[in-house]
Residue, then its C-alpha position, 0 to 999 in steps of 0.5 A: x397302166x389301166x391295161x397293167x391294173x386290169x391284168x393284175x385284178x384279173x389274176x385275182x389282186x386288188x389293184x388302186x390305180x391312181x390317176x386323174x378323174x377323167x378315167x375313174x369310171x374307166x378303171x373302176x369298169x376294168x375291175x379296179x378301185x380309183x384312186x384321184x391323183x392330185x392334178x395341177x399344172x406341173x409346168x410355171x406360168x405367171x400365175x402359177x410359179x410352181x416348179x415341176x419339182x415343186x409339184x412332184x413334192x407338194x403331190x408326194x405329200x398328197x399321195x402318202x396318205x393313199x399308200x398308207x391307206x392302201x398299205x400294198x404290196x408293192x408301187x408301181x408308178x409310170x416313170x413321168x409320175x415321180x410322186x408314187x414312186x417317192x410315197x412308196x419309198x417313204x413308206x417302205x413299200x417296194x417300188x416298181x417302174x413302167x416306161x410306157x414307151x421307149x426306153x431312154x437310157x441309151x446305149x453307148x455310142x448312141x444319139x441323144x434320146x428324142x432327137x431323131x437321129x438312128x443308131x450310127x453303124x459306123x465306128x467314126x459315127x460311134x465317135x461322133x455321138x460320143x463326143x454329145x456326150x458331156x452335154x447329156x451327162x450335164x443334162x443328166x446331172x442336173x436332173x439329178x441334182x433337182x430330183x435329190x432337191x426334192x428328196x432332201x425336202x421330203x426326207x429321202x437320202x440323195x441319189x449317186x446315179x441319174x435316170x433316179x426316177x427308174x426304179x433298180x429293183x423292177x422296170x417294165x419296158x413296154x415296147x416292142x423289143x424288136x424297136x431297141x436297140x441291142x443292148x445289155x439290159x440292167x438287172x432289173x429290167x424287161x422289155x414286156x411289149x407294149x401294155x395296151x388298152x383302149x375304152x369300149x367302142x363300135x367297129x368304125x365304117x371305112x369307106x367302100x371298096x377294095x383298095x388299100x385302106x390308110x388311117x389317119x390318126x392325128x395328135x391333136x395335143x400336137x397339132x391343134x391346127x389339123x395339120x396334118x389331117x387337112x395335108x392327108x386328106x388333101x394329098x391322098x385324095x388322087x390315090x387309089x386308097x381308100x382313107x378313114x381319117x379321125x379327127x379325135x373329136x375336132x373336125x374341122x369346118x373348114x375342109x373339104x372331105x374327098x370321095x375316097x375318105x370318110x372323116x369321123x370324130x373319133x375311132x377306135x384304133x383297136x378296132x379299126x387297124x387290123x383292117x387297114x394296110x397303112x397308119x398315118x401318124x405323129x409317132x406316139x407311142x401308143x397309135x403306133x405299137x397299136x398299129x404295128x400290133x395290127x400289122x400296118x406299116x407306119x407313116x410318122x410325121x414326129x411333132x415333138x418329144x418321143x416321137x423323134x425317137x419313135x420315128x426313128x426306130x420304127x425306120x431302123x427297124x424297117x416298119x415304116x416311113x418317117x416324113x419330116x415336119x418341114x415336109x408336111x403337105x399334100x405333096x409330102x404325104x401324098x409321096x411317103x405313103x406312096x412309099x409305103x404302099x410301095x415296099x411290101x416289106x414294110x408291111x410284112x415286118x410289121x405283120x411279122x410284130x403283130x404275130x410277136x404279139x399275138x404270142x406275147x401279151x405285155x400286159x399278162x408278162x408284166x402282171x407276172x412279173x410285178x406278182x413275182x416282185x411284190x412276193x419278194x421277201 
């Protein structure tokens, strides 16, 4: 979003970006003006039973004074952040969408979104998904039902159709689109590529040497043991790589750094990727459109969520190599970026997307596009 803000602000727009205060002087810095967004937890616990529909309500009140005061010509709202969309619709502003990730409508005949299964290429595959079908739908309706809940709370007409938190009228996709599926896109909908920013930082130090350097790149809000950070830098440590390893500000005490890695608390993928041949991740989505826009091939170990579904794509798309998390070890990482140091191809399509990239900017598409949505009559 802060990297739509800065694109539409340097087209000359005022641009509120509304988000937590842990980015103010990031969004003000980039030209914007701030905006708080109210922050409590969404999920209940035995102290706090509020429901995320509960939230989305009790934040939507909140942020209808922010858009009366702002009165824009248009909202956009990220699709995991339901209360702008509702301010705007009870405000009569035009209401926008920005899925920061993968699209998860699928198309027909396909597995469930996230659960890390590729598209079938077989008819009787087709037939096998489709038969999940009923499941999604109930899954789908209920989240309908729930969603309507809460418009019937703040005044807004039901809902007849599910992914209700998609705006019909503009979504921004902001992947690649060479990471869909094929499909037919609904009216409304563009695929820009991925919309990306990062926070000022120095070039990092990679260790010395010529052979092939491997970034390690963990999700701590995954993996707050360091899994997978202790299981690269012990299995890469015989390989002839050279290794950078993040530790995203929570290096470990207790392991051993090899001679072929240098491990720093944090690193700045911006400036880091373009010189490195392999990204060892989770799979969000961020790390690896960041990397696939550097032209490194992808190791993902998924930990939950969207990253199934990351890591299945970027393995359909033959960008990368996907390692299973019952896998993780020395052993497992040690073999799967073995693997990609192996088949060049993978690197060559992905040089092949950060080449898209350099000739498509997501973010510079979708200010357009917003510009051109907001001037509807």
């Amino acid at each position: 979003m802060i990297a739509l803000g800065r694109a539409l602000s340097r087209r000359g727009h005022a641009v509120t970006l509304q988000t937590w205060r842990r980015w103010q002087d990031d969004v003000e810095r980039e030209g914007m003006a701030f905006a708080a967004a109210p922050e409590y937890h969404v999920f209940p616990t035995r102290e706090r039973p509020l429901t995320p529909y509960q939230a989305v309500e009790r934040a939507t009140r909140e942020t209808v004074e922010l858009v009366r005061d702002v009165a824009p010509a248009a909202v956009i709202a990220d699709i995991l952040t339901l209360a702008p969309a509702l301010a705007g619709e009870l405000e009569g502003i035009p209401v926008g969408t920005v899925i920061p990730h993968l699209d998860p409508r699928m198309p027909d005949g396909s597995a469930p979104y996230s659960c890390g299964a590729r598209l079938p290429r077989t008819r009787g595959g087709r037939a096998l998904w489709r038969g999940a079908d009923p499941l999604l739908r109930h899954g789908l309706e209920l989240g309908r039902r729930q969603l309507n809940e809460t418009r019937r709370r703040l005044g807004l007409p039901a809902l007849h159709r599910v992914h209700g938190g998609i705006s019909q009228a503009l979504t921004l996709v902001a992947t690649f689109p060479q990471l869909e599926y094929p499909r037919a896109w609904p009216p409304g909908t563009h695929v820009v590529g991925p919309l990306m920013w990062e926070p000022p930082a120095a070039a990092p130090v990679p260790p010395p040497g010529d052979e092939p350097l491997v970034l390690v790149a963990p999700s701590t809000s995954q993996d707050p043991g360091q899994t997978l950070l202790r299981a690269a830098l012990e299995g890469l440590a015989d390989l002839p790589v050279r290794v950078l390893a993040s530790a995203n500000r929570q290096i470990p005490g207790d392991v051993p750094v090899p001679a072929n890695t240098r491990l720093v608390d944090w690193v700045s993928y911006s400036r880091a990727m373009p010189d490195c041949d392999v990204v060892v991740c989770h799979g969000g989505h961020g790390t690896v459109a960041r990397a696939l826009a550097s032209g490194c091939a992808v190791v993902i170990v998924p930990a939950a969520g969207d990253m199934n579904e990351t890591a299945a794509r970027v393995e359909w798309a033959g960008l990368g190599v996907r390692l299973p998390g019952r896998l993780v070890g020395a052993r497992g990482l040690s073999l799967a970026v073995g693997r990609a140091l192996a088949r060049p191809g993978l690197r060559a399509g992905a040089r092949g997307l950060q080449a898209w990239a350099a000739r498509h900017d997501g973010a510079a598409r979708a200010a357009a596009l917003v510009e051109d949505f907001a001037a509807r009559p």
